[in-house]
C-alpha positions as CSV (number, residue, x, y, z in Angstrom):
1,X,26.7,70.6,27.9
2,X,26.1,71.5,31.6
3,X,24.9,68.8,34.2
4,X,21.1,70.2,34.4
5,X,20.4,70.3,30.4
6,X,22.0,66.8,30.2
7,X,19.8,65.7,33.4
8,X,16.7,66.9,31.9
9,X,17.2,65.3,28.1
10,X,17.7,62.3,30.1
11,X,14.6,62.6,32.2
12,X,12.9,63.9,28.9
13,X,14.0,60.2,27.1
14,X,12.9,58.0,30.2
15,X,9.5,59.7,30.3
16,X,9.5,59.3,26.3
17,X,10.0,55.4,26.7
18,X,7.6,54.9,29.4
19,X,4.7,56.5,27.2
20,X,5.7,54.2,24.4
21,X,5.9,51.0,26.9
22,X,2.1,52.4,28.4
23,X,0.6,53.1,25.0
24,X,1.8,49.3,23.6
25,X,0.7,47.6,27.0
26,X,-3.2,49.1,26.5
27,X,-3.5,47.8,23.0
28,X,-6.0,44.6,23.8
29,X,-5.3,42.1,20.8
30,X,-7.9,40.0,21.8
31,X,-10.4,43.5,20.8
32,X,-8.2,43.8,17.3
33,X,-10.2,43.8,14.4
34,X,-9.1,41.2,11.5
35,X,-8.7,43.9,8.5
36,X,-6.2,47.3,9.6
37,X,-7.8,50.7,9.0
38,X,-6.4,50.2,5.6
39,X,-8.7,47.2,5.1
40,X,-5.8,44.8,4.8
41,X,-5.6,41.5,7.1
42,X,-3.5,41.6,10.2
43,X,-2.3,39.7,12.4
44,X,-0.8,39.2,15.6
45,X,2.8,37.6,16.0
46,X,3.0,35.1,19.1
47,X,6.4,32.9,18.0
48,X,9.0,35.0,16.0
49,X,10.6,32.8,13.1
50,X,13.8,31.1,14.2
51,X,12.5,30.4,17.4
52,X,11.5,27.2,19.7
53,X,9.4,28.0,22.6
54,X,6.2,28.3,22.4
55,X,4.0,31.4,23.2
56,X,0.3,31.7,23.2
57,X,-1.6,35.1,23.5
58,X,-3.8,34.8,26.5
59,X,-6.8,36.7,26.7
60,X,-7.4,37.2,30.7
61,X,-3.9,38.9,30.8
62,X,-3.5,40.5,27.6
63,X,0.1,39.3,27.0
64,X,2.1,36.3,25.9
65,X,2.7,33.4,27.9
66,X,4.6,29.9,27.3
67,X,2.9,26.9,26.9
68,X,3.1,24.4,29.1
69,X,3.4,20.6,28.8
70,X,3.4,18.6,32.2
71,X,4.0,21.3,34.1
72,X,6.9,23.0,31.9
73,X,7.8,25.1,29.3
74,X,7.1,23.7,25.7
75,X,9.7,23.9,23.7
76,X,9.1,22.6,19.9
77,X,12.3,19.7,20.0
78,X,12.8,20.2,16.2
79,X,13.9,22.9,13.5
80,X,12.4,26.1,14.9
81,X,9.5,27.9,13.5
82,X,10.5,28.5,9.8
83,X,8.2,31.8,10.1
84,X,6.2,34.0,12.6
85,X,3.4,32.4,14.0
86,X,0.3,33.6,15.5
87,X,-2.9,34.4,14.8
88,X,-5.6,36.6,12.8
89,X,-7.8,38.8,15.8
90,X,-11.4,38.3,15.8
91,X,-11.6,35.2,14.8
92,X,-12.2,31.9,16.1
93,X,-12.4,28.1,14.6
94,X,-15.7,26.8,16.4
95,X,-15.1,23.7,18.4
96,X,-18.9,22.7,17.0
97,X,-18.3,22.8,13.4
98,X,-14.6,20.4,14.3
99,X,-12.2,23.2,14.9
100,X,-10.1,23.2,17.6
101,X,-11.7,26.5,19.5
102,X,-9.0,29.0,18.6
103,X,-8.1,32.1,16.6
104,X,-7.0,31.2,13.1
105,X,-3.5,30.1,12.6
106,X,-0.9,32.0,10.6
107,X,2.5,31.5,9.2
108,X,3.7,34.9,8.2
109,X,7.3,33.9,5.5
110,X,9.5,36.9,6.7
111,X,12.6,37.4,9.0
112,X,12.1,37.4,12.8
113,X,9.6,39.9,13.8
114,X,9.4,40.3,17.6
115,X,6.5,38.8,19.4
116,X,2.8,41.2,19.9
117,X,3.7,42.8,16.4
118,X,0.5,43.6,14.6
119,X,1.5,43.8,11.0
120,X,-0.7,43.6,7.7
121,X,-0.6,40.2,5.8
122,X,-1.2,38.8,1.9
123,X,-2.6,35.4,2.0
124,X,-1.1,32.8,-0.2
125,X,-2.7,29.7,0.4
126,X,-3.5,27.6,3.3
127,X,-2.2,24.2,4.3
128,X,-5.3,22.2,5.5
129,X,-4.1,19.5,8.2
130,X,-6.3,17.2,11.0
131,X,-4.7,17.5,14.5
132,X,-6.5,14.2,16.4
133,X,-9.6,14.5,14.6
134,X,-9.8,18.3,14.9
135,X,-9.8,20.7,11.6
136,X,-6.5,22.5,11.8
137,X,-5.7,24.6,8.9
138,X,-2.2,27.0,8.9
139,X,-3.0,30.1,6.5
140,X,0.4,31.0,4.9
141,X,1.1,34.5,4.2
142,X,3.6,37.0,3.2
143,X,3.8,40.5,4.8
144,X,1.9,43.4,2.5
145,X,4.7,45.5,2.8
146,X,7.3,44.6,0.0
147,X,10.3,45.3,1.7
148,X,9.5,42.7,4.2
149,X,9.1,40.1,1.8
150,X,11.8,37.1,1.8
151,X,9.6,35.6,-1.1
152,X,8.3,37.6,-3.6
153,X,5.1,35.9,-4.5
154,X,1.5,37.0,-4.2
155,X,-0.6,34.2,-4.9
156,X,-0.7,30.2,-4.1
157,X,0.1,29.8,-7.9
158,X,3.3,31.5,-7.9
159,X,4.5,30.4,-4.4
160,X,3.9,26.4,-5.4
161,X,6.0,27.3,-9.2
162,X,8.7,29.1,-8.1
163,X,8.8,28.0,-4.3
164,X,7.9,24.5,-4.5
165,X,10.3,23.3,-2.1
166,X,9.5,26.2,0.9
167,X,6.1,24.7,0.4
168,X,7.4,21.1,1.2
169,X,9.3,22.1,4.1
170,X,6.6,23.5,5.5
171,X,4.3,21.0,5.2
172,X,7.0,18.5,6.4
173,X,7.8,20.6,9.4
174,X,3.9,20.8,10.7
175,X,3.2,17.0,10.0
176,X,6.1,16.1,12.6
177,X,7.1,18.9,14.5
178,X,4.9,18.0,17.8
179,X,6.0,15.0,20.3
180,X,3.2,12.2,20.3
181,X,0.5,13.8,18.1
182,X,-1.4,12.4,15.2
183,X,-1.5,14.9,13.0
184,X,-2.6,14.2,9.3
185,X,-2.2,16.1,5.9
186,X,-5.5,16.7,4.4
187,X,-4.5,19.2,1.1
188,X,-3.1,22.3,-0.1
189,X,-5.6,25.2,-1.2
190,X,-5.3,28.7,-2.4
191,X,-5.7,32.3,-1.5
192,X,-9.0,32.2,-2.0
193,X,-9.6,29.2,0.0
194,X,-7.6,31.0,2.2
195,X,-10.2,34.3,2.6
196,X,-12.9,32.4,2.4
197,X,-11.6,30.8,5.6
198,X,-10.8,33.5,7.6
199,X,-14.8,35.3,6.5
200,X,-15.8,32.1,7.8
201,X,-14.3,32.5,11.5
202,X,-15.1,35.6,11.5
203,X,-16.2,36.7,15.2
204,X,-19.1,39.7,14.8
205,X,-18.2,42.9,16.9
């Protein structure tokens, strides 16, 4: 191959990577609708599983930041996440009604899926906790597309028969993973529970 063809594929690959990098920095998550143009929930990944720091979407930037405790970098002192975490757009857990005044909470059971993902979720249940006095329910899902799936379950009915101890983990890991909090387990509930939740938070656009 001579110098100028190999000089212009590369030029031709550079310019194809800094479209891609341009076209993911304008997607706004905080404009994301809940359901995906297939009418499926989505969310948006903020922690990938197997991970300990802790990232929060911030809305004035439109990217991912860490969160800080005392002036640092939080970074969960425990087992790390046991699945993505983030959150379901357009919604938002009213500090009136004793929520804690942010987007719904997710934990999506898969393998690591890198951070500002938007990918299409199944509800299976929701684990209802109190985080000092405030409402603070995890919605548990797995991802819609199969070959994603770790678990294959599709309901809170199968996942508490045939995964009963992936539940207890998880409930174990949320009632102790933070330094000095008083966080409480309230109950268990189901998918439905679970979308009646999220059309409850709902944020009209």
């Amino acid at each position: 191959m001579n110098t100028f063809l190999y000089t212009k594929l590369i030029l031709f690959g550079l310019f194809l990577l800094t479209s891609c990098e341009k076209e993911q920095s304008l997607i706004k998550y905080s404009d994301l609708s809940a359901y995906s143009a297939s009418g499926n929930l989505q969310m948006v990944v903020e922690i990938p599983a197997g991970t300990n720091l802790k990232l929060e979407y911030d809305k004035q930037t439109n990217s991912f930041l860490a969160d800080k405790k005392n002036g640092e970098n939080r970074v969960i002192q425990f087992l790390p996440y046991l699945g993505n975490y983030g959150f379901i757009p357009s919604t938002l857990v009213d500090i009136k009604k004793g929520g804690d005044g942010d987007a719904i909470d997710v934990l999506l059971l898969s393998e690591h899926i890198a951070t500002g993902t938007i990918i299409e979720i199944l509800p299976i249940g929701v684990l209802v906790l109190e985080d000092s006095g405030e409402m603070d329910s995890k919605i548990i899902a797995v991802p819609i597309d199969r070959n994603l799936q770790i678990l294959k379950t599709s309901s809170y009915e199968t996942f508490h028969s045939d995964f009963y101890e992936v539940k207890q983990l998880i409930q174990l890991w949320f009632l102790v993973y933070k330094e000095d909090s008083n966080i409480k387990f309230i109950s268990w509930e189901d998918e439905n529970y679970a979308r009646l939740e999220i059309e409850k938070w709902l944020i009209e656009k």
